[in-house]
gemmi code that builds the backbone of each chain (N, CA, C; Angstrom):
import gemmi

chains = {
    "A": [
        ("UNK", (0.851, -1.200, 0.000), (0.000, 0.000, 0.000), (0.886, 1.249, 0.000)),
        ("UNK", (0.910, 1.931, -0.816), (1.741, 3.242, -1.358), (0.399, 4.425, -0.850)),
        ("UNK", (0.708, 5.394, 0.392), (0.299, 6.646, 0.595), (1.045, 7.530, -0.022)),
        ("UNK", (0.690, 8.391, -0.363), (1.424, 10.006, -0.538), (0.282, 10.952, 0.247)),
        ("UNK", (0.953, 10.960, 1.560), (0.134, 11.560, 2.081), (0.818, 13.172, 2.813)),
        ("UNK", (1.607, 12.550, 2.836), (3.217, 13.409, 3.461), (4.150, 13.374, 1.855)),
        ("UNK", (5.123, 14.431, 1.992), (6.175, 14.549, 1.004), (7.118, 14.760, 2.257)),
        ("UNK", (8.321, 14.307, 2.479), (9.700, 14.482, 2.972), (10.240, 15.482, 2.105)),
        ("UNK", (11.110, 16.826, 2.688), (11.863, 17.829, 2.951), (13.313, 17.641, 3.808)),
        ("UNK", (14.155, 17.510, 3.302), (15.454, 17.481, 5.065), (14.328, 16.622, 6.021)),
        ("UNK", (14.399, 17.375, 7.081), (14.077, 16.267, 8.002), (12.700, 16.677, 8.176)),
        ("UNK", (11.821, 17.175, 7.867), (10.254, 17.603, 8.047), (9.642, 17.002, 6.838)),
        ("UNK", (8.452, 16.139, 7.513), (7.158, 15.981, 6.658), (6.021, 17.186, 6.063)),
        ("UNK", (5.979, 17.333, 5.098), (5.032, 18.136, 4.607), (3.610, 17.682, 4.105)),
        ("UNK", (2.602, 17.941, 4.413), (1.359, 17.238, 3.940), (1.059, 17.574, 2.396)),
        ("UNK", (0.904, 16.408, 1.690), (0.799, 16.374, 0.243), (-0.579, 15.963, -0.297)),
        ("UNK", (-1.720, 15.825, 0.811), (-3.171, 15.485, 0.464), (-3.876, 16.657, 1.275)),
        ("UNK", (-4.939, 15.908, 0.992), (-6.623, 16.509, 2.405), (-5.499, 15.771, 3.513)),
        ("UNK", (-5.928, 14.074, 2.913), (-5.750, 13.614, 5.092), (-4.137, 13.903, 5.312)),
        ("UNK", (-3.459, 14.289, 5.019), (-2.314, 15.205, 5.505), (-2.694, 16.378, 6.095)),
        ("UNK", (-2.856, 17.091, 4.957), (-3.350, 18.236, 5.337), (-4.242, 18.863, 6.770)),
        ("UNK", (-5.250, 17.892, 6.580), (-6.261, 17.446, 8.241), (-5.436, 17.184, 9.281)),
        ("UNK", (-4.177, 16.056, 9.069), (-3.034, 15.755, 10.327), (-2.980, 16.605, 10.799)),
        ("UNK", (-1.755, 17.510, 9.647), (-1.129, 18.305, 10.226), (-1.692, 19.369, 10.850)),
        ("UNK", (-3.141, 19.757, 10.475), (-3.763, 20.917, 11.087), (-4.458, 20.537, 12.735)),
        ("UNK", (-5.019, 19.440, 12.430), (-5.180, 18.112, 13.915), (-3.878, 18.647, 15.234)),
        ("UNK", (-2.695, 18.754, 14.627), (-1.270, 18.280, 15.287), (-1.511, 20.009, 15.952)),
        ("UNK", (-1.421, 21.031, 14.447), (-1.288, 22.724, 15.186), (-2.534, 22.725, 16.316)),
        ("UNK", (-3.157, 22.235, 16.137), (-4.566, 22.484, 17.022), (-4.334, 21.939, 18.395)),
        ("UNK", (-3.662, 20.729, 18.140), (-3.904, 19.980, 19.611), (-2.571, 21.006, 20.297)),
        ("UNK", (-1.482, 21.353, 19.595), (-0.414, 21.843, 20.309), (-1.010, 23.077, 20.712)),
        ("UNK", (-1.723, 24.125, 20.081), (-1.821, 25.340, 20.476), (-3.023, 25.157, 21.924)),
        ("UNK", (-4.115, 23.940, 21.820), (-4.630, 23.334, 23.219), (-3.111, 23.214, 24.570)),
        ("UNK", (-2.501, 22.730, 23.431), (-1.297, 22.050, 25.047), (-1.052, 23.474, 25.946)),
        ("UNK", (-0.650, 24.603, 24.746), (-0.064, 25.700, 25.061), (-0.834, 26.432, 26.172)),
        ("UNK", (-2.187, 26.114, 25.709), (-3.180, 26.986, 26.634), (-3.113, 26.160, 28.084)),
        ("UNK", (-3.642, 24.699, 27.930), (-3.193, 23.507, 29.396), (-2.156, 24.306, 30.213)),
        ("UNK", (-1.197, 24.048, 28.975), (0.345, 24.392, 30.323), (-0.009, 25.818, 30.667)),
        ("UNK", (-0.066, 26.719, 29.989), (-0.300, 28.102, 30.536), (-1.110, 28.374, 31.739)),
        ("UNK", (-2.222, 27.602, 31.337), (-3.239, 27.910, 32.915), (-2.639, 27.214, 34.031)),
        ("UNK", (-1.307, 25.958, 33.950), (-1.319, 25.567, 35.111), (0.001, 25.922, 35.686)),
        ("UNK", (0.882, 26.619, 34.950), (2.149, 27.019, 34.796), (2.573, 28.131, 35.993)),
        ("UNK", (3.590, 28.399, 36.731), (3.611, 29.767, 37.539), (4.479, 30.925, 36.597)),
        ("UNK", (5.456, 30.816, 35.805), (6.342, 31.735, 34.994), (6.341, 31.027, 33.598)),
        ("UNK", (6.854, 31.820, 32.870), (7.149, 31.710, 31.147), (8.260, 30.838, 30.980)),
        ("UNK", (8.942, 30.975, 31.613), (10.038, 29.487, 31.210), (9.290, 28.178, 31.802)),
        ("UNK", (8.640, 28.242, 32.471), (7.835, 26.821, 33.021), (7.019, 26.478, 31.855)),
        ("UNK", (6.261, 27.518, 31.614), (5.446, 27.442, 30.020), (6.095, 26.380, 28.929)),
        ("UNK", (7.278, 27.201, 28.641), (7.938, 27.148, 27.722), (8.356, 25.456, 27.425)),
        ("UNK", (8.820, 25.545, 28.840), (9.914, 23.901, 28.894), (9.167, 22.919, 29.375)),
        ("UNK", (7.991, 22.879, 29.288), (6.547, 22.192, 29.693), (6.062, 21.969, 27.863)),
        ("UNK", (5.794, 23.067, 27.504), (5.199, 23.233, 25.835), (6.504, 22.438, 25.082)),
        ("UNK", (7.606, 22.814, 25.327), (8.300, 22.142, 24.267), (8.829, 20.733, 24.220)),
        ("UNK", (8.722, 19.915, 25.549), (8.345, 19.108, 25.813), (7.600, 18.226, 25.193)),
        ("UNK", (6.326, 18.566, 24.918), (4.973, 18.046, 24.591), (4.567, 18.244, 22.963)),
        ("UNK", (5.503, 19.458, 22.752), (5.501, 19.207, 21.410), (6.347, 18.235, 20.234)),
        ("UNK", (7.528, 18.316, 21.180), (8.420, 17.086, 20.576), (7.332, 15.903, 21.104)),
        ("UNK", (6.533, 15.434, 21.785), (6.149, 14.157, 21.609), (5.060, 14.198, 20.209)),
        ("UNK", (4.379, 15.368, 20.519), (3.401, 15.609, 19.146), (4.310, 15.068, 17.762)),
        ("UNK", (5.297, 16.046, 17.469), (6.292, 15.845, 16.383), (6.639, 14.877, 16.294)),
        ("UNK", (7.125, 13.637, 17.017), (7.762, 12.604, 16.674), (6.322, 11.956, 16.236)),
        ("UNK", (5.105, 11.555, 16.607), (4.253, 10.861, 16.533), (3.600, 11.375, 14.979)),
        ("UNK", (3.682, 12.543, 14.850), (3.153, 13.148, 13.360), (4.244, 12.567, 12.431)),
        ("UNK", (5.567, 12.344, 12.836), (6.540, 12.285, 11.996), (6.895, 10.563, 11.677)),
        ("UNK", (6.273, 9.821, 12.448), (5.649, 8.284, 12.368), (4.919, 8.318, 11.146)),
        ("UNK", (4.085, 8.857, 11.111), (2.618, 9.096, 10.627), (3.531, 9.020, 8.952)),
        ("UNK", (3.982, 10.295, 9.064), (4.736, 10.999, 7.860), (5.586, 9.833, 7.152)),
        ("UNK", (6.413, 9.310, 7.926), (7.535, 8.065, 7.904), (6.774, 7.049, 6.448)),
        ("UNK", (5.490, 6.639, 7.422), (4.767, 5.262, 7.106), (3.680, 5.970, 5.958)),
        ("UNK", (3.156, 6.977, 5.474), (3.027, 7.446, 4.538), (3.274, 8.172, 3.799)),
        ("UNK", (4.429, 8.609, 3.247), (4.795, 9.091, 2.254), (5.507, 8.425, 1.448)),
        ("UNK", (5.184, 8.182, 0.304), (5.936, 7.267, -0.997), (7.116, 8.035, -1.744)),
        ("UNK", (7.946, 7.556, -0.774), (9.524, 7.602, -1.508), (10.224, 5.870, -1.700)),
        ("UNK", (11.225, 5.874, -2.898), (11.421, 5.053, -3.286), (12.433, 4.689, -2.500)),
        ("UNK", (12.943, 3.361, -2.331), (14.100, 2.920, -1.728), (15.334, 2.661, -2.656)),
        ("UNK", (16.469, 3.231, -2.834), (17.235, 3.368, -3.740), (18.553, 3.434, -2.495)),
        ("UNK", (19.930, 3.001, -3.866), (21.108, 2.885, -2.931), (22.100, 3.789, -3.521)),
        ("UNK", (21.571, 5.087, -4.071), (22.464, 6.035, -4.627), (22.913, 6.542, -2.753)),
    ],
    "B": [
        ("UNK", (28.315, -17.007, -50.709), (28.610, -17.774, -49.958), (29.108, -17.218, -48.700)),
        ("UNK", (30.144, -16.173, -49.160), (30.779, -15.267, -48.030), (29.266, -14.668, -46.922)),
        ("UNK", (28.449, -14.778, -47.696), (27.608, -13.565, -46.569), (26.675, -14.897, -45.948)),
        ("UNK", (26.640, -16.085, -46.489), (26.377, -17.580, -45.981), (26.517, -17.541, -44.875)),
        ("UNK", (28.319, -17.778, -45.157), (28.902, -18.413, -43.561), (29.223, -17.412, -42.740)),
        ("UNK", (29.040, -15.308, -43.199), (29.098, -15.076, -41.836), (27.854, -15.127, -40.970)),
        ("UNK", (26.467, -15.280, -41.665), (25.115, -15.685, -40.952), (25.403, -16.543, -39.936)),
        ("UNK", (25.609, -17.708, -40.637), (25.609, -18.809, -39.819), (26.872, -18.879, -38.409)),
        ("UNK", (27.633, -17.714, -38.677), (28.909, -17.765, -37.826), (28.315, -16.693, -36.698)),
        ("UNK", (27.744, -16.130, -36.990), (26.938, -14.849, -36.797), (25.428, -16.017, -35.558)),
        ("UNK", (25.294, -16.908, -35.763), (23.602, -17.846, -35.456), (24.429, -18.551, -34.174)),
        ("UNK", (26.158, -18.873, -34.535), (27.393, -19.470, -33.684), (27.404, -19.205, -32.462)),
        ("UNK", (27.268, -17.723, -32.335), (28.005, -16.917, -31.397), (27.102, -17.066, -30.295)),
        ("UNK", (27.464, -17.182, -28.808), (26.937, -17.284, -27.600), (26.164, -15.621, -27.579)),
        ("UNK", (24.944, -15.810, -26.672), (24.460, -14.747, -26.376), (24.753, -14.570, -25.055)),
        ("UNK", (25.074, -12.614, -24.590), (25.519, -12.190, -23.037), (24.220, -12.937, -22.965)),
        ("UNK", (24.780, -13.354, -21.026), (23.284, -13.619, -20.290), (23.611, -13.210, -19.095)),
        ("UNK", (22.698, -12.893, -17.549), (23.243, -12.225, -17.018), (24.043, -13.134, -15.992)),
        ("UNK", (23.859, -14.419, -16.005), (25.468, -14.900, -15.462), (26.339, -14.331, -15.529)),
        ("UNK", (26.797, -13.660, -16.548), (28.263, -13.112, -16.922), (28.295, -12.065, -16.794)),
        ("UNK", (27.414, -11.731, -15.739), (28.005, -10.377, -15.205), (28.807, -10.039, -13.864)),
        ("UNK", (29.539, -9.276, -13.658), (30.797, -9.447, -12.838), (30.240, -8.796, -11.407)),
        ("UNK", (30.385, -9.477, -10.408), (30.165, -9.350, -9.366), (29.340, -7.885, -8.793)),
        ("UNK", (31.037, -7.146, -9.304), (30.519, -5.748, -8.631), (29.755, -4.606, -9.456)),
        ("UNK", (29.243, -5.489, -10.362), (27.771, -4.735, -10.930), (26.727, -5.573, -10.541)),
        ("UNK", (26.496, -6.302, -9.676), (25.041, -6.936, -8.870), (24.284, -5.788, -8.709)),
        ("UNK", (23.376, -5.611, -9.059), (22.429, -4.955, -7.947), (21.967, -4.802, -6.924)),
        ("UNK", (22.099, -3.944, -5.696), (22.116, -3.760, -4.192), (21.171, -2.916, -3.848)),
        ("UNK", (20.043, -3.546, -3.574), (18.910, -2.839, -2.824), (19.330, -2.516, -1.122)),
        ("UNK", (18.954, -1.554, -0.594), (18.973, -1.338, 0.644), (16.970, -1.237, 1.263)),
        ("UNK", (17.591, -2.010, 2.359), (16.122, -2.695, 2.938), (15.091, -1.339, 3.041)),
        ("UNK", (15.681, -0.320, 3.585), (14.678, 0.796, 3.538), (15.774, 2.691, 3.190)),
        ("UNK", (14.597, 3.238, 2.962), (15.153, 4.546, 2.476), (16.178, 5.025, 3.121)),
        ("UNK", (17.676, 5.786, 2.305), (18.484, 6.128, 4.006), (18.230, 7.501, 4.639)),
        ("UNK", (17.464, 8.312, 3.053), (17.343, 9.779, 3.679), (15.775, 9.575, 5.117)),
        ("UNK", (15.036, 9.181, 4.265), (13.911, 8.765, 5.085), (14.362, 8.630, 6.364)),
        ("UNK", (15.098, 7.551, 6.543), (15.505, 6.924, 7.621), (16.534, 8.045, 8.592)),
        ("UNK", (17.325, 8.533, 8.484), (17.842, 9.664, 8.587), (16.577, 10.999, 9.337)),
        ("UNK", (15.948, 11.491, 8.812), (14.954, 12.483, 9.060), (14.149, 11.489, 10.206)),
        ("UNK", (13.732, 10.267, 10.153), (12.860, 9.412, 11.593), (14.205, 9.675, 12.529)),
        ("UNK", (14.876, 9.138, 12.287), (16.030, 8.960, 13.498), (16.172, 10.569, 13.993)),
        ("UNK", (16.222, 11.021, 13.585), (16.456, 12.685, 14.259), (15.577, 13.284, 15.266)),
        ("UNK", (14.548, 12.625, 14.397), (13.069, 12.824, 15.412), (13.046, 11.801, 16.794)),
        ("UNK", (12.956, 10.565, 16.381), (13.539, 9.456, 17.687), (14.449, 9.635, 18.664)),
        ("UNK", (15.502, 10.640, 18.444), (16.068, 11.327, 18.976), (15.957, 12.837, 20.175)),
        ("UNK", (14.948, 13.152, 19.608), (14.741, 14.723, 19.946), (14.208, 14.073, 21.612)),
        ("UNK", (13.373, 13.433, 22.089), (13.072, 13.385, 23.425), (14.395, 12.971, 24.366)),
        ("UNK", (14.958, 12.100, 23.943), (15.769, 11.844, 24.485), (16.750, 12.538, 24.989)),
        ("UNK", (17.143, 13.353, 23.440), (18.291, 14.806, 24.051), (17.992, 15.832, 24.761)),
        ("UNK", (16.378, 15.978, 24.506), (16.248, 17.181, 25.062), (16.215, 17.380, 26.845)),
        ("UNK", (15.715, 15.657, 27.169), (15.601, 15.422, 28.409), (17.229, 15.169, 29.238)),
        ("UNK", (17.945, 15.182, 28.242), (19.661, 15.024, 28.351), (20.032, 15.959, 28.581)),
        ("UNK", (19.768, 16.920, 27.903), (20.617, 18.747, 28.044), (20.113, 19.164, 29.174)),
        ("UNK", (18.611, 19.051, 29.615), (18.041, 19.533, 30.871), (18.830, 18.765, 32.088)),
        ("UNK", (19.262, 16.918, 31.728), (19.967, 16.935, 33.181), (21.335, 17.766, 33.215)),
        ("UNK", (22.046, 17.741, 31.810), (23.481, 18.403, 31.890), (23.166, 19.890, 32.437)),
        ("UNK", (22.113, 20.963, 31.903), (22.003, 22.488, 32.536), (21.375, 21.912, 34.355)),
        ("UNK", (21.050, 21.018, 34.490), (21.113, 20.989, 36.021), (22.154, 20.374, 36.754)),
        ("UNK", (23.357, 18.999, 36.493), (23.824, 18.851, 37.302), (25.553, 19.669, 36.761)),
        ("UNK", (25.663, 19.935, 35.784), (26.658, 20.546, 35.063), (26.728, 22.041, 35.045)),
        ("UNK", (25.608, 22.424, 35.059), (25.689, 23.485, 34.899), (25.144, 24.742, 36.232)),
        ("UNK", (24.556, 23.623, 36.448), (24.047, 24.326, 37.844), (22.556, 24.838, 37.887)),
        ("UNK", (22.347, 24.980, 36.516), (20.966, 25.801, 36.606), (19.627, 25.227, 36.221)),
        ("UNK", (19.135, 25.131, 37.414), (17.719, 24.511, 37.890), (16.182, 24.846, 36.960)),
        ("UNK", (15.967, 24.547, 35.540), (14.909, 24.529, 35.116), (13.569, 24.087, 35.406)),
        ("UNK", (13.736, 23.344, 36.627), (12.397, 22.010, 36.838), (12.500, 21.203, 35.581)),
        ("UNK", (13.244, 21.129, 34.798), (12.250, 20.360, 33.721), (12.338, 18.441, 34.618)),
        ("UNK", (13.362, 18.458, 35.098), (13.877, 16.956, 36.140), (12.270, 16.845, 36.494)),
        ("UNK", (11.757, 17.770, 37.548), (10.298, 17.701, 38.503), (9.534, 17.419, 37.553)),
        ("UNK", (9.420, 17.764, 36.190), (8.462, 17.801, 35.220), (8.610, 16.468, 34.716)),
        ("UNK", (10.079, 15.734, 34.279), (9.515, 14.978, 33.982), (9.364, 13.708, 35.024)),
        ("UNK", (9.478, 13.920, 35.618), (9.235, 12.905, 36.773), (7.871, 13.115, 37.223)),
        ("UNK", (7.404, 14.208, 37.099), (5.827, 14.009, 37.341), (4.803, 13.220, 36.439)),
        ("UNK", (5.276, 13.783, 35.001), (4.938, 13.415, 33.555), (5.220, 11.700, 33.719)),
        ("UNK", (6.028, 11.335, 33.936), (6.109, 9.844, 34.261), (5.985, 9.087, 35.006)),
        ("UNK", (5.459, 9.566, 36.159), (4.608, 9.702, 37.161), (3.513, 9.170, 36.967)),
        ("UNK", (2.917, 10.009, 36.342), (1.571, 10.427, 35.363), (1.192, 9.145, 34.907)),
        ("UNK", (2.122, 8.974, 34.169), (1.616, 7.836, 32.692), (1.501, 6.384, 33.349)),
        ("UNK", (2.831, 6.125, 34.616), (2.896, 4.851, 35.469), (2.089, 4.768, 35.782)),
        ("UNK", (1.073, 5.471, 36.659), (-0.289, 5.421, 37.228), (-1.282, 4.606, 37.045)),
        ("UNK", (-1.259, 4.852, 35.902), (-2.312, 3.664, 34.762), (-1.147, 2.673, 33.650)),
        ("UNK", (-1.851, 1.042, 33.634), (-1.195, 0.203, 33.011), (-1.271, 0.325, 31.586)),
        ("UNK", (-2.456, 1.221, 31.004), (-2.586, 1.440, 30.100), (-1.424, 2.547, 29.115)),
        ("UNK", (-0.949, 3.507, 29.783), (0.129, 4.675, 29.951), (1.667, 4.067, 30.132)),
        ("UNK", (1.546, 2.649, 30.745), (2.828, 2.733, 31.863), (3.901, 2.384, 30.382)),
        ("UNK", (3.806, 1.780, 29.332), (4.794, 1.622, 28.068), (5.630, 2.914, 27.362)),
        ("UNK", (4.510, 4.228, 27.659), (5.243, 5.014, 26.880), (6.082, 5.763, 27.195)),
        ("UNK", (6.829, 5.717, 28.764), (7.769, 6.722, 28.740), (9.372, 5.287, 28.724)),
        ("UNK", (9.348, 4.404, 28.714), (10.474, 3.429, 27.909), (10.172, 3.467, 26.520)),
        ("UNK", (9.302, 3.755, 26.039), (8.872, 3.734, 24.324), (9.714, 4.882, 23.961)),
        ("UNK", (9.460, 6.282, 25.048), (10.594, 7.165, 24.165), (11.554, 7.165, 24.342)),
        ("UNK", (11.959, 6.830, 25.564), (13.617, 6.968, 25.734), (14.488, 5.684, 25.474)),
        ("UNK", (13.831, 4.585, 25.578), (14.631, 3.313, 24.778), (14.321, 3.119, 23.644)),
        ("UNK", (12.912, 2.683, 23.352), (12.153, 2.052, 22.237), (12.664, 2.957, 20.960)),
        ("UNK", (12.314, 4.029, 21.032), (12.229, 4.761, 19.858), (13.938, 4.709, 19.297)),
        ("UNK", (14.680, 5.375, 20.125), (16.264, 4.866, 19.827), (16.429, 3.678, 19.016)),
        ("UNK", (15.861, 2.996, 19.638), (16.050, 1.364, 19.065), (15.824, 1.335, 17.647)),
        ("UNK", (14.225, 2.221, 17.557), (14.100, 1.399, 16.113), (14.949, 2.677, 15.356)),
        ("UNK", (15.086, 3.578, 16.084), (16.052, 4.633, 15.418), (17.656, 3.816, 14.456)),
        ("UNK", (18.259, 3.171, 15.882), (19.515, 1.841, 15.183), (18.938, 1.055, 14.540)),
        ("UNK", (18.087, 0.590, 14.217), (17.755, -0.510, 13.317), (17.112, 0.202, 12.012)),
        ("UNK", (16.708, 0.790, 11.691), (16.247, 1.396, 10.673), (17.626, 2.003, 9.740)),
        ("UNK", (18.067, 3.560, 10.300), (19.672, 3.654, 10.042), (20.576, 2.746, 9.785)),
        ("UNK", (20.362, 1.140, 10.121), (21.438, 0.495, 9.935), (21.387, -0.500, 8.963)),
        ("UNK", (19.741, -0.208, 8.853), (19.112, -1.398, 7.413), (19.487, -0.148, 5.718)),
        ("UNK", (19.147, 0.639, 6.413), (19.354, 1.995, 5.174), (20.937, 2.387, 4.645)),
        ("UNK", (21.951, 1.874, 5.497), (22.755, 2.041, 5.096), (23.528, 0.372, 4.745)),
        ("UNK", (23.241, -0.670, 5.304), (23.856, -1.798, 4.809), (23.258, -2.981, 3.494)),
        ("UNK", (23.740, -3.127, 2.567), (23.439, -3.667, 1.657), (23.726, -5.551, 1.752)),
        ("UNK", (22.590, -5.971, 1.443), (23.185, -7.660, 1.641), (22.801, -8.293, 0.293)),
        ("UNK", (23.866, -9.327, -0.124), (24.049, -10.330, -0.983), (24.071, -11.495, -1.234)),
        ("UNK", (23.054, -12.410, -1.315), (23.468, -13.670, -1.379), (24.464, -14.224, -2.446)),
        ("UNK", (25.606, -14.774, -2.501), (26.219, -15.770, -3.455), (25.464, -16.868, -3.624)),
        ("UNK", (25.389, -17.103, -4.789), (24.533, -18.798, -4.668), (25.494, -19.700, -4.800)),
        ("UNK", (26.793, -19.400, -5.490), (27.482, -20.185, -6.015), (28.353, -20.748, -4.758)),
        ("UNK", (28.848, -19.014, -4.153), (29.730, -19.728, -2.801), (28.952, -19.869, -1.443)),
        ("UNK", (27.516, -19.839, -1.843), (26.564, -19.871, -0.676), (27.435, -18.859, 0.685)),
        ("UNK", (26.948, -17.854, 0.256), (27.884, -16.882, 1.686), (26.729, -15.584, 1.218)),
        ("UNK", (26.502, -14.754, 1.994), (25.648, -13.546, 2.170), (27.322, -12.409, 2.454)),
        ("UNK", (26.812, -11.781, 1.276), (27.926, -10.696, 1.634), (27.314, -9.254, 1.716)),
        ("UNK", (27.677, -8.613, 2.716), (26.951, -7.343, 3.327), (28.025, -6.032, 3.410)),
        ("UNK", (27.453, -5.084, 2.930), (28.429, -4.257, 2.582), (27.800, -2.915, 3.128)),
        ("UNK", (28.746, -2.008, 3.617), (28.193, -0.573, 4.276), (28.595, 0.545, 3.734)),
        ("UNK", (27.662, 1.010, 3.632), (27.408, 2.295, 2.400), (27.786, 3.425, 3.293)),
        ("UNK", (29.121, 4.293, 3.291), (29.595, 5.435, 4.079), (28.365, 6.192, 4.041)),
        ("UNK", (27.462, 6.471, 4.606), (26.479, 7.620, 4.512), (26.709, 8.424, 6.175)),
        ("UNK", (26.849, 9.357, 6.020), (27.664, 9.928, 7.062), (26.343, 10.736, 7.895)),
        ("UNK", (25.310, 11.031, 7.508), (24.370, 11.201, 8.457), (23.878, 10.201, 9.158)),
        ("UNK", (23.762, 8.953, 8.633), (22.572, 8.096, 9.167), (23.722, 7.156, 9.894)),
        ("UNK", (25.094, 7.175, 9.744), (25.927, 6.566, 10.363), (26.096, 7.708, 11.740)),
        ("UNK", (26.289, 9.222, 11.937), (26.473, 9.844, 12.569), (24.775, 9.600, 13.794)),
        ("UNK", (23.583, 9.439, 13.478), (22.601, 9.318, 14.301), (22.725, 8.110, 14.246)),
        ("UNK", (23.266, 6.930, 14.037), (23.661, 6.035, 14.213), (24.032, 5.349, 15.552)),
        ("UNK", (25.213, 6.248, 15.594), (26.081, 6.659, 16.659), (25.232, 7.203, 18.267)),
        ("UNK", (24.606, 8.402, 17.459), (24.328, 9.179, 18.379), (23.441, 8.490, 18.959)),
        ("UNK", (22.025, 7.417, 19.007), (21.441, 6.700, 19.017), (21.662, 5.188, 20.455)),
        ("UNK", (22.796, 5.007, 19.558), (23.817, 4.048, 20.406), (24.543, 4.633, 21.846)),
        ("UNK", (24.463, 5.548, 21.151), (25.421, 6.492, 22.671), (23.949, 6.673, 23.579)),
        ("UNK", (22.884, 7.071, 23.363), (21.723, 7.365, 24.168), (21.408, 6.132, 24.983)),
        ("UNK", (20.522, 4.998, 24.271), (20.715, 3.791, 24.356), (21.054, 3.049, 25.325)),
        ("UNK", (22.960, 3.040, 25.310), (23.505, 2.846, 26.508), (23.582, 3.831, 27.618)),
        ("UNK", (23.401, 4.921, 27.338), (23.155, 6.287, 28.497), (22.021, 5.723, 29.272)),
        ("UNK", (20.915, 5.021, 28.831), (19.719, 4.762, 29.419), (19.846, 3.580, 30.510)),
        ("UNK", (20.318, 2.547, 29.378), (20.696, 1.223, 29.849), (21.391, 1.301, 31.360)),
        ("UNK", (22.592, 1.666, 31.159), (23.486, 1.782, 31.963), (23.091, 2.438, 33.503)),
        ("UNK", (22.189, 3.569, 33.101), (21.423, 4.291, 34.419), (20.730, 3.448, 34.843)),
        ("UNK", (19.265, 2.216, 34.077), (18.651, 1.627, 34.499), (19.452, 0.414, 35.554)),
        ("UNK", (20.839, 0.438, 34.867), (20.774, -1.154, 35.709), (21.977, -0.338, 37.186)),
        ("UNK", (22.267, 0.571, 37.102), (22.873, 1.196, 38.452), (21.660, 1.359, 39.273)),
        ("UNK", (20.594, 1.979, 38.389), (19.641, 2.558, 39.603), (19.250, 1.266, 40.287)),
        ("UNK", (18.827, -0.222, 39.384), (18.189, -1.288, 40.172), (19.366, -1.807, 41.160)),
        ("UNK", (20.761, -1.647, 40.850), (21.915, -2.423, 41.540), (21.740, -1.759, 43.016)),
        ("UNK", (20.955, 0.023, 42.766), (21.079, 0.182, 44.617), (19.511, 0.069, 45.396)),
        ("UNK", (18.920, -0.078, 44.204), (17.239, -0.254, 45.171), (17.611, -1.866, 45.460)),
    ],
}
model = gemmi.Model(1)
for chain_id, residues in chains.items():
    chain = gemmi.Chain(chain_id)
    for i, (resn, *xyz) in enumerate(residues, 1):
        res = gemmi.Residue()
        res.name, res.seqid = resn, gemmi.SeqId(i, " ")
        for name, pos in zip(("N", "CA", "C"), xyz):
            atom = gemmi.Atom()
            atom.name, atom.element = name, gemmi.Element(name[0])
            atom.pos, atom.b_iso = gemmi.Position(*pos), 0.0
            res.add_atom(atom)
        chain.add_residue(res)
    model.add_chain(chain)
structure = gemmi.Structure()
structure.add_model(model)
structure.setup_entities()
């Protein structure tokens, strides 16, 4: 089963459909939720910060699964 | 007659087949993509380091972020429930893992001989996916090594 759902860039997935497209907007949404979570429970801006970025690298790696296992690039040994 | 016998000298002649082709033009597939593979591993990576630099700016450096309290709460958190309790070894071992195994299928090429029955495997210098390779391996055992001190004193 060949997706192109994602296109690979260097090291970032880019969405190359709708259900990409939907992911990745899924992924900004839930992170900019996290942002607000940590904010309300946070006491200063670096707590924010190193709380949010945290949580976004788990977002990112899990979108970047996603990306991995659908996007159709060829396997070649250049 | 002349244009006879070069036909027939011509009908003589062996045809290439690809037996006779010389070793080191085989064709060498690699099991999976290396750039692909390369860009996952970086990512498989990112929790791990980032939770690395936070212990080095606290016991190295001196300066106290909480992120330690954070994630010890955060994993805390997830132990709580059996359902949760896989994913904080999923990021800091697991993911590494398939980080080395992926990187290491993307860069090594394998061959069967039929003739001398031997598998010959060959490694393709690719200097990123060998460098997170590395870096991977070095985490890995960073983990390992903490896990089995911490159980040697509980």
């Amino acid at each position: 089963m060949n997706l192109r759902w994602f296109v690979r860039k260097g090291f970032l997935f880019f969405p190359a459909s709708i259900i990409g497209g939907l992911i990745s907007i899924a992924c900004l949404a839930f992170c900019v939720y996290l942002f607000i979570d940590i904010d309300s429970r946070s006491h200063s801006a670096s707590d924010t910060l190193i709380n949010f970025v945290f949580m976004v690298l788990l977002v990112a790696v899990v979108y970047s699964i996603i990306g991995y296992f659908t996007s159709d690039e060829k396997t070649t040994n250049k | 007659m002349e244009e006879k016998d070069f036909i027939d000298k011509m009908d003589r002649l062996k045809k290439p087949g690809f037996e006779n082709n010389p070793p080191n033009n085989m064709l060498k597939l690699a099991i999976v993509n290396s750039k692909k593979s390369a860009a996952m591993g970086v990512w498989f990576l990112a929790v791990p380091l980032y939770f690395l630099l936070m212990v080095f700016t606290k016991y190295y450096f001196n300066v106290n972020l909480h992120v330690i309290d954070i994630f010890e709460d955060f994993i805390a958190s997830l132990e709580r429930s059996p359902a949760t309790k896989f994913i904080a070894p999923l990021f800091f071992i697991g993911l590494p893992i398939i980080g080395i195994v992926i990187n290491s299928l993307s860069i090594m090429f394998f061959e069967y001989d039929k003739k001398q029955k031997r598998i010959n495997v060959s490694i393709k210098l690719k200097w990123m996916n060998i460098l997170i390779l590395l870096a991977s391996i070095g985490i890995v055992l960073s983990f390992m090594l903490y896990l089995i001190t911490e159980n040697l004193h509980h």
